[in-house]
Legacy VTK file of the C-alpha trace (Angstrom):
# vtk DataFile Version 3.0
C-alpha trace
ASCII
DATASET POLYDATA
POINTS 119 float
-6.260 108.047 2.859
-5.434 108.604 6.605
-1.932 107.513 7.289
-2.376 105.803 10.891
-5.317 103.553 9.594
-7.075 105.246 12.357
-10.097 105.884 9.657
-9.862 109.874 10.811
-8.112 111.885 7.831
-5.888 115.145 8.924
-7.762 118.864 8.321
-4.702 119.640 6.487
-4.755 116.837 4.294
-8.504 116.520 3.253
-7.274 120.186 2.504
-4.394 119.313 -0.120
-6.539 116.579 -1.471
-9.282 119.254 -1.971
-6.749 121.889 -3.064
-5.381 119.552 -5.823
-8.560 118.545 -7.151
-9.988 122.541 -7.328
-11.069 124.200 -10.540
-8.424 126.974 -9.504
-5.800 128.193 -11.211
-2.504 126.457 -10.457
-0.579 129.826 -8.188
-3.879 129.794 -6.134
-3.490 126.130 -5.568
0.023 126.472 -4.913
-0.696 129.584 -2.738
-3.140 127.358 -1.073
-0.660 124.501 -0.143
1.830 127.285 1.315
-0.799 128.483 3.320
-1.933 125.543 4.856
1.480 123.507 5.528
3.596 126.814 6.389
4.486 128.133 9.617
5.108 131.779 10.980
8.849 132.415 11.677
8.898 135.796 13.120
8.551 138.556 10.881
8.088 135.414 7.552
5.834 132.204 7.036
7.881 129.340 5.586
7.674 126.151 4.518
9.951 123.512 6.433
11.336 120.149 5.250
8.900 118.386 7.839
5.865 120.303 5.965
6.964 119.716 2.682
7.484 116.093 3.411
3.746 116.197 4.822
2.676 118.310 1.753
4.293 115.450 -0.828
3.121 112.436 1.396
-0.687 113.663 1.278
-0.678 114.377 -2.302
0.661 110.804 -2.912
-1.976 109.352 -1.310
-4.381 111.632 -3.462
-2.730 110.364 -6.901
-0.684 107.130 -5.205
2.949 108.522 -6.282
6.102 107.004 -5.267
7.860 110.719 -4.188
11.224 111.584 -3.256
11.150 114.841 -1.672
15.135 115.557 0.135
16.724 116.705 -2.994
14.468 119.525 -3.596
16.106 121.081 -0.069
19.368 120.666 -0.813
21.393 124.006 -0.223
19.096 125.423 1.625
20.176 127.306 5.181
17.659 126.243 7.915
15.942 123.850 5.720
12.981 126.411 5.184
12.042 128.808 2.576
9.752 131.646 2.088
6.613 131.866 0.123
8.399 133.242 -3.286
10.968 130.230 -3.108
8.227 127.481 -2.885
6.044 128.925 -5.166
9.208 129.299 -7.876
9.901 126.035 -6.838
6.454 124.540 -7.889
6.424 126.211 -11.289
9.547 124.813 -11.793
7.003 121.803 -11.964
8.925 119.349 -9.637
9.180 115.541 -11.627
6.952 114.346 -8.068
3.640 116.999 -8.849
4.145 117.086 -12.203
0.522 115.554 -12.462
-0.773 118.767 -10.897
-0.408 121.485 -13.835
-0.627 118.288 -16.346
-4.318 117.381 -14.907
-4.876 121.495 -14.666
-3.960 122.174 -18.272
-6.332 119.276 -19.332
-9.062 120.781 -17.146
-8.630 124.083 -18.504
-9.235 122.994 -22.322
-12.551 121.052 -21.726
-14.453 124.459 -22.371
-12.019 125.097 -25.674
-14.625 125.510 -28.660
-12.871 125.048 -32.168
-15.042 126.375 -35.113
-13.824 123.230 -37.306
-15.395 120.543 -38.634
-14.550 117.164 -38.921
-15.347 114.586 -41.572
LINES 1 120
119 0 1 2 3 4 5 6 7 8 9 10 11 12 13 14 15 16 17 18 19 20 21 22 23 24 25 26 27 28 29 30 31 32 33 34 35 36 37 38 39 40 41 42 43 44 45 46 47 48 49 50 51 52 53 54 55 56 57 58 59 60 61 62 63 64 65 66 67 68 69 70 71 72 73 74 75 76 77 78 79 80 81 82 83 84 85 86 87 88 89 90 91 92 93 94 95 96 97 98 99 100 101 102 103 104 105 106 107 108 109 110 111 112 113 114 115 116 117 118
């Protein structure tokens, strides 16, 4: 997991590995990723292209995606958004985390109890 081979793994990214893998819903995970990868910009907290790249690099290493992350910036002044912006961006449910709400959704249907029978 640790990107320098160093055998010591970031705070932040034993964090979005931990994140991803939660029981929680998918906002509070997404919630959770803004939290830990944005940064305070006066008055607003946003997300920068650096973090983002940092954000879609750790989660690759938790499910080993090839990402491609530079597109998903593209029009955007300062190359930073706000909170509401990333989080409409994730439910868009980007091609690169679309494992996220797939493994979520599969997670939330293990309790489903049908009353049917089958032969």
């Amino acid at each position: 997991f640790p990107r320098s081979g160093t055998g010591y793994v970031k705070t932040r990214s034993a964090a979005a590995a931990l994140i991803s893998l939660s029981g929680d819903s998918l906002l509070a995970k997404y919630r959770a990723f803004f939290q830990f990868y944005a940064v305070p910009n006066g008055k607003e907290t946003l997300i920068t292209r650096s973090a983002l790249r940092s954000l879609l690099t750790d989660l690759n290493q938790v499910m080993s995606l090839q990402c491609c992350y530079t597109t998903d910036f593209v029009g955007v002044p300062n190359a930073a958004i706000v909170e509401e912006k990333f989080l409409s961006w994730l439910r868009s449910e980007p091609a690169v985390l679309l494992w996220l709400p797939t493994c979520y959704r599969l997670s939330a249907t293990e309790m489903v109890s049908h009353q049917a029978r089958c032969k």
